[in-house]
PADO-289955 format. One record per residue (C-alpha): chain; x, y, z. Coordinates in nm, 4 decimals, always signed. Each point is the difference from the previous one (the first is absolute). Layout:
% PADO-289955
(atom A, (X, Y, Z)) ...
***
This chain:
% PADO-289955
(atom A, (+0.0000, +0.0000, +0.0000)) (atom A, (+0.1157, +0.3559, -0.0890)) (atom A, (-0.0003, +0.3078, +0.2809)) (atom A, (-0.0248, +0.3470, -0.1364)) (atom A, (+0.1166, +0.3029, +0.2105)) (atom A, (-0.2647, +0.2098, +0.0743)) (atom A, (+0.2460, +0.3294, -0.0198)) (atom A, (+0.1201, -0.0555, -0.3480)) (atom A, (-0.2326, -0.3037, -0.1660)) (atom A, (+0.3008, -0.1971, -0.0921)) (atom A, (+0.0452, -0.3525, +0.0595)) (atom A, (+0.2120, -0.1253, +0.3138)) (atom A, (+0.3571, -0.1857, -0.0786)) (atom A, (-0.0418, -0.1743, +0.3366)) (atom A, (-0.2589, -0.3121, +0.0361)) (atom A, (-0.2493, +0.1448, +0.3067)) (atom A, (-0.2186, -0.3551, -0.0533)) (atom A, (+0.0922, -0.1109, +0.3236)) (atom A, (-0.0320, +0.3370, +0.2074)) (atom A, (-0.3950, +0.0302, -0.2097)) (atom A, (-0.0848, -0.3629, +0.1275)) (atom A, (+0.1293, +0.0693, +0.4087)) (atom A, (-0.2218, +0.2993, -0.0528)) (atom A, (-0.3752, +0.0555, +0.1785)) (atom A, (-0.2768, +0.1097, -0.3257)) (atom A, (-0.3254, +0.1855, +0.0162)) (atom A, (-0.1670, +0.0578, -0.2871)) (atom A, (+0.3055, +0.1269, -0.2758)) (atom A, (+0.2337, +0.0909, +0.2940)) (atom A, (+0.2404, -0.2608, +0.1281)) (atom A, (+0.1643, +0.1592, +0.3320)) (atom A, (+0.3942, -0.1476, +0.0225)) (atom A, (+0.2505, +0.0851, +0.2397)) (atom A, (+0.2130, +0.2211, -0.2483)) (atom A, (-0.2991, +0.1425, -0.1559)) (atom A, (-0.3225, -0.0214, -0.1983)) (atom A, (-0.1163, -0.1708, -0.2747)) (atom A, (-0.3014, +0.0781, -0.2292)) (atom A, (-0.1517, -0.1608, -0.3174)) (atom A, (-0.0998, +0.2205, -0.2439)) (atom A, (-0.1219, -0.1597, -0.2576)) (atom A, (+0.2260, -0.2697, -0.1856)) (atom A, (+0.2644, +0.1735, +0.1903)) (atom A, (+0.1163, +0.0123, +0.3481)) (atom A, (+0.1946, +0.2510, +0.1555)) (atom A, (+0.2043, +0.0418, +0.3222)) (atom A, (+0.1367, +0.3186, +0.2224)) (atom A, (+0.2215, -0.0676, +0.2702)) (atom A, (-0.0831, +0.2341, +0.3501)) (atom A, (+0.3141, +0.1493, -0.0399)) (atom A, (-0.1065, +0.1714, -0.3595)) (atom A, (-0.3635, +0.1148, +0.1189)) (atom A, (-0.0231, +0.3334, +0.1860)) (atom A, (-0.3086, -0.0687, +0.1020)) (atom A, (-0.2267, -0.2441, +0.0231)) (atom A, (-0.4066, +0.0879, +0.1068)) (atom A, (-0.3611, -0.1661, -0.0664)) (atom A, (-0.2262, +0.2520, -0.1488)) (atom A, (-0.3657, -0.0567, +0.0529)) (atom A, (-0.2459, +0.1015, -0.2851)) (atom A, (-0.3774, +0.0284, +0.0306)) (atom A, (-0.2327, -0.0469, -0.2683)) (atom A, (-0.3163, +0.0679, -0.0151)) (atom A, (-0.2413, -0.3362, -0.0681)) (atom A, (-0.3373, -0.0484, -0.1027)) (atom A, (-0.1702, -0.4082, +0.0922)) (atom A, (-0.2977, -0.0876, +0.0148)) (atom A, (-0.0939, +0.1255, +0.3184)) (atom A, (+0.1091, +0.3348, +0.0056)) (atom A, (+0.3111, +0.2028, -0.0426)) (atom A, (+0.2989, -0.0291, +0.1967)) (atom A, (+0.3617, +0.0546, -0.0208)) (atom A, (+0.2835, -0.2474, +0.0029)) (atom A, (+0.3206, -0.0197, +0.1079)) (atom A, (+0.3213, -0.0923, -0.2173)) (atom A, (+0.3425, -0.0463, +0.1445)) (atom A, (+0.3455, +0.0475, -0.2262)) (atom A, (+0.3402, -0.0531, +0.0894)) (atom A, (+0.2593, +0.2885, -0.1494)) (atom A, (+0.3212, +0.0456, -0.0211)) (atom A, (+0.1862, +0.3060, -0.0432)) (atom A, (+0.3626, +0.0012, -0.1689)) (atom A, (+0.2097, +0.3189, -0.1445)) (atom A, (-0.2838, +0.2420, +0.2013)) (atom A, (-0.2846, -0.1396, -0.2341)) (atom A, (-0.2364, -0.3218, +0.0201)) (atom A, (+0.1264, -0.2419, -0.2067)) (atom A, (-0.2873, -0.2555, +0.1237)) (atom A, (-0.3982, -0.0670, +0.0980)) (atom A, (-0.1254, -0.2962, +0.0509)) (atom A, (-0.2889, -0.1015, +0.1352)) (atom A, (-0.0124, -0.2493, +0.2478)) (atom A, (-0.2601, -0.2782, +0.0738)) (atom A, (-0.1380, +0.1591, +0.3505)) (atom A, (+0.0235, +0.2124, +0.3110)) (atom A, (+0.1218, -0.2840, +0.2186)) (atom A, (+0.2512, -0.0876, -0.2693)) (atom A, (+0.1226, +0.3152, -0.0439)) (atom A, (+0.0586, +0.0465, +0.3735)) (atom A, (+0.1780, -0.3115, +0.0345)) (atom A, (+0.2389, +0.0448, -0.3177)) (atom A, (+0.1315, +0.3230, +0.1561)) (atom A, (+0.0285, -0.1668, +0.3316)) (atom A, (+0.1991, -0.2131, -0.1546)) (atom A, (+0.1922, +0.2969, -0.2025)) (atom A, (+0.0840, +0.1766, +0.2890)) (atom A, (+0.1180, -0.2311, +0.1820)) (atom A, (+0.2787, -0.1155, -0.2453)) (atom A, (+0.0822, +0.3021, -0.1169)) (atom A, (-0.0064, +0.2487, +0.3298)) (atom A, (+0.2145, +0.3107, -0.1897)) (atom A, (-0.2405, -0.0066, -0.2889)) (atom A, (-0.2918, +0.3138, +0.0596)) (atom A, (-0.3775, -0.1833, -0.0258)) (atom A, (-0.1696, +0.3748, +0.0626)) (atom A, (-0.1731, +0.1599, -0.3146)) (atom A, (+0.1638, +0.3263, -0.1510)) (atom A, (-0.1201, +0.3154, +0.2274)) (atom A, (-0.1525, +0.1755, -0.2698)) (atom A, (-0.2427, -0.3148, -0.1333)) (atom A, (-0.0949, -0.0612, +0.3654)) (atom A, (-0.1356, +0.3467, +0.0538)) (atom A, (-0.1947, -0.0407, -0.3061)) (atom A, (-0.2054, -0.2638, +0.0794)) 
***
């Protein structure tokens, strides 16, 4: 299997097969202990903690219409930000996941920043 770098798109020289099998997956995000994985898709690309500046989950609400009213859901994403722009979203598979993959995150990469940019968190 080919790894693409999420920075630059290109292919990887190095074989990361065994560090994408070790790793724990949600959705398109596999969580290892050097970084993250995602499958995009026919391609899957990795960023090691050490390239990401920061790493946040972003929660979207959209607006739904079923068939017993109107109501809004809620849609988490995981994004990464490289080179002070986000050079990933994607979504992942719940709110219980999502809490649990940055758990995980944060605890194997402690110097990394998991807090969303100032300026989008006043936003919201």
């Amino acid at each position: 299997m080919k790894f693409y770098s999420l920075l630059d798109k290109k292919a990887y020289e190095e074989d990361l097969s065994e560090l994408f099998s070790k790793g724990h997956r949600a959705g398109a995000v596999t969580v290892s202990e050097n970084g993250i994985f995602v499958k995009k898709g026919l391609k899957t690309y990795y960023i090691a903690y050490n390239n990401a500046e920061r790493i946040f989950r972003r929660v979207r609400m959209v607006d739904a219409n079923v068939c017993c009213g109107k109501g809004q859901m809620n849609f988490d994403y995981l994004v990464v930000m490289a080179d002070n722009k986000e050079v990933l979203e994607v979504q992942l598979p719940g709110s219980k996941a999502a809490k649990l993959i940055f758990d995980e995150m944060k605890g194997l990469s402690p110097e990394t920043d998991f807090e969303a940019p100032k300026k989008a968190a006043e936003a919201v």
